[in-house]
N, C-alpha and C positions, 0 to 999 in steps of 0.2 A: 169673246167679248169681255172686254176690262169692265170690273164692277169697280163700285164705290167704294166696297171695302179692300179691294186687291189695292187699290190706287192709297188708301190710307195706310196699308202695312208699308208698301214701299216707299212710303213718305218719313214713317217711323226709322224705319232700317235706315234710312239715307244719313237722318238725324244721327242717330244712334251712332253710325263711322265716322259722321263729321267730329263730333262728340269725344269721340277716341283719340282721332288724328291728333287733334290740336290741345288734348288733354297729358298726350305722350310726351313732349315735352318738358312740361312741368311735373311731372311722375316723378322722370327719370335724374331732374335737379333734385329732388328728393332723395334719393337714395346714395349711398357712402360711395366715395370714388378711391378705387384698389389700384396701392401703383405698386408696379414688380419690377421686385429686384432681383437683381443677379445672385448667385451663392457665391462666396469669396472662398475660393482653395488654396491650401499654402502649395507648392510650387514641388513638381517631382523630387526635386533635388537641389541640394543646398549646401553652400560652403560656406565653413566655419573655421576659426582659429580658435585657442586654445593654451590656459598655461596652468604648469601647476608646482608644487614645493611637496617636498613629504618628508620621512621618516625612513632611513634606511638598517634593519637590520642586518648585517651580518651573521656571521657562525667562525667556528675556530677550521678553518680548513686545514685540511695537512698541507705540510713543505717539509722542502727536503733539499739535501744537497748533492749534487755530483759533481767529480772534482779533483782535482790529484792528492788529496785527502782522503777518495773513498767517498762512498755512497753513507751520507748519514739521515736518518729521519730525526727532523724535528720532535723537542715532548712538548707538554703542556701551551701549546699555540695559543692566545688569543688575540681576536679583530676587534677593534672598537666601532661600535655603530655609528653613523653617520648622516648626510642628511643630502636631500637633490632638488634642484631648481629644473624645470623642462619648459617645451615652447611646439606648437605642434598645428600643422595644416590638415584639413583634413572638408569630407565631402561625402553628406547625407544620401544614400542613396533612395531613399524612403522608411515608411516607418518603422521598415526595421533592421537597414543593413546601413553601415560607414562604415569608413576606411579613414586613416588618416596617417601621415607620418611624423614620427617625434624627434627632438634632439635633445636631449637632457645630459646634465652634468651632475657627476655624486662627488660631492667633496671629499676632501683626505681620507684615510682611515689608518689607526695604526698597527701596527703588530710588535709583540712579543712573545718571545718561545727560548727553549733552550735547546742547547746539543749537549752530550757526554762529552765532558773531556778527560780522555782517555790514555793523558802520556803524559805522567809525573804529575798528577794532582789529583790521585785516587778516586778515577770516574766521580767527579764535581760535574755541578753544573757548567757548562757557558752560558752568556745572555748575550742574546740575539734579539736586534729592535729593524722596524722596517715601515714604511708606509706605501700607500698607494693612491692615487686615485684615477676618474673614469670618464668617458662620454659615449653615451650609446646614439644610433639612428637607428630607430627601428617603423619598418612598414606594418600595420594593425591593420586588422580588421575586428568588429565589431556585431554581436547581435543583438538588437534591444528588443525587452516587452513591453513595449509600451501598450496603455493601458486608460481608463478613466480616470485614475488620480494624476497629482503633479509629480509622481516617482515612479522611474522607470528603471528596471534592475537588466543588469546586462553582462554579457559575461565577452571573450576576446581572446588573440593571439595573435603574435607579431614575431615578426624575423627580423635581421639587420645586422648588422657588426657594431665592436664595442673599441673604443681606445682607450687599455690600460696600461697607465703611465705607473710604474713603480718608479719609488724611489730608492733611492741610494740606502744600501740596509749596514748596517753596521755590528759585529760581532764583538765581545769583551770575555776572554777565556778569563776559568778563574782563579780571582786573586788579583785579577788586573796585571796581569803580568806578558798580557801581549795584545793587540787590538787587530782586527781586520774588516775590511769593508767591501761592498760588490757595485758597480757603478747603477745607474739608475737607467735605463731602458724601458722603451714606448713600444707596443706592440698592437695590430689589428686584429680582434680573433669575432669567430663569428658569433652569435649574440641571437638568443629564445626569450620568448614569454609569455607568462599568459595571465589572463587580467581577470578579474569579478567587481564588479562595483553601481552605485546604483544614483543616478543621478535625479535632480530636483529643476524643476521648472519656474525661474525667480517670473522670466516674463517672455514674451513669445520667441523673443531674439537671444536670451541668457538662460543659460543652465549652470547649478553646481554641480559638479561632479567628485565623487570618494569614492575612493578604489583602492583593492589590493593587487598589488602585480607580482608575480614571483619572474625570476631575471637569471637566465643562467649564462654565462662567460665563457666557462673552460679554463684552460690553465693561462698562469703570466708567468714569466719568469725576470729576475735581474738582472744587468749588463754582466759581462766579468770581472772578476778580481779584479779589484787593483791593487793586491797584498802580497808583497815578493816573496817568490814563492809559492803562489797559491794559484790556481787556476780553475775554470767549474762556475755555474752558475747556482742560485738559488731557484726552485720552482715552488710557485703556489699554487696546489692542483683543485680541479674541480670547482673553481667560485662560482657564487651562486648568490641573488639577496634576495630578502623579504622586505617589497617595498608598502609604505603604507601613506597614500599620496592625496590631496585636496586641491581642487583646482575648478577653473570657469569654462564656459567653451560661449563664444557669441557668433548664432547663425545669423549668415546674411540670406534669408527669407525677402 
């Protein structure tokens, strides 16, 4: 049997959901509306270009001559330093391995060195003048540490071939009393390096990059004589530089 009072709870409770229902609405205008966004990731991998200018030192290498004069070694050698322009493609593999390939050009350099002369001018000097210059392709690779700041320090190594163009070298016995010269000959030789340097983050797409690279060649040598009489080329053994380089690189992210 429903009482009076069962019949009043259930009249309260009825209120009380209506109450709710049509209160929900208006609550829920009330409260902050959350929009979600996506997370933006920069992309596996990324290619970039790349240029740079540097400083190149040299060392006094040995040379020498073979020849129907006999085997003479050069004394007192020195190279003059010089300087290189490059250009180079390359492709981020993530944050911390690239690869890229360069073409760079090292301007002239020159040389001076002497030989003994050794028949009627009481072992004198000779003067001996000569120049050179280069263009390497080399394949890098790269590993960075990249890190929370805007500098990323990173070290590398690259293989490739180099073309050095010597020039035309010129000999003056002394006293001036006789002149000889060796033609100027291009040669391919194969071509090391390896890099340290640490690059700066201007804006997502550009970095600078400063580095040291050391470059090793191997030997060049002269064309032959063109001095009647003379036959045998000049070699320049074991080249090597110490490159000290500044440049931009811009990912296409």
């Amino acid at each position: 049997m429903i009482t009076t009072g069962n019949r009043v709870v259930r009249a309260i409770g009825a209120v009380a959901a209506l109450a709710t229902i049509l209160a929900g609405p208006a609550f829920a205008a009330d409260l902050p509306t959350y929009v979600y966004e996506e997370p933006v990731y920069d992309k596996a991998g990324a290619w970039y270009l790349r240029g740079d200018i540097g400083y190149v030192a040299t060392r006094n290498y040995e040379v020498s001559y073979d020849g129907s004069a006999g085997h003479q070694e050069f004394l007192h050698e020195e190279f003059s330093d010089t300087w290189l322009i490059g250009v180079g493609i390359g492709y981020k593999f993530n944050h911390f391995f690239r690869a890229d390939l360069t073409l760079d050009y090292r301007a002239e350099w020159d040389f001076e060195g002497h030989t003994v002369c050794a028949s009627g001018c009481g072992a004198s000097f000779n003067d001996e003048y000569g120049s050179g210059s280069m263009y390497t392709l080399l394949a890098n690779i790269y590993f960075d540490w990249e890190n929370s700041s805007k500098f990323t320090p990173y070290i590398g190594g690259g293989l490739g071939l180099a073309y050095l163009d010597i020039d035309r070298q010129y000999g003056l016995n002394f006293g001036g009393s006789s002149f000889s010269s060796f033609k100027s000959e291009g040669s391919w030789n194969f071509a090391a390096a390896a890099m340290a340097g640490v690059t700066y983050e201007v804006s997502h797409n550009f970095a600078i990059d400063a580095n040291y690279r050391y470059l090793w060649v191997g030997d060049a040598k002269t064309g032959e004589s063109d001095t009647s009489g003379l036959t045998g080329k000049v070699t320049y053994e074991d080249i090597d530089f110490h490159e000290f380089r500044l440049g931009g690189r811009y990912t296409f992210h």
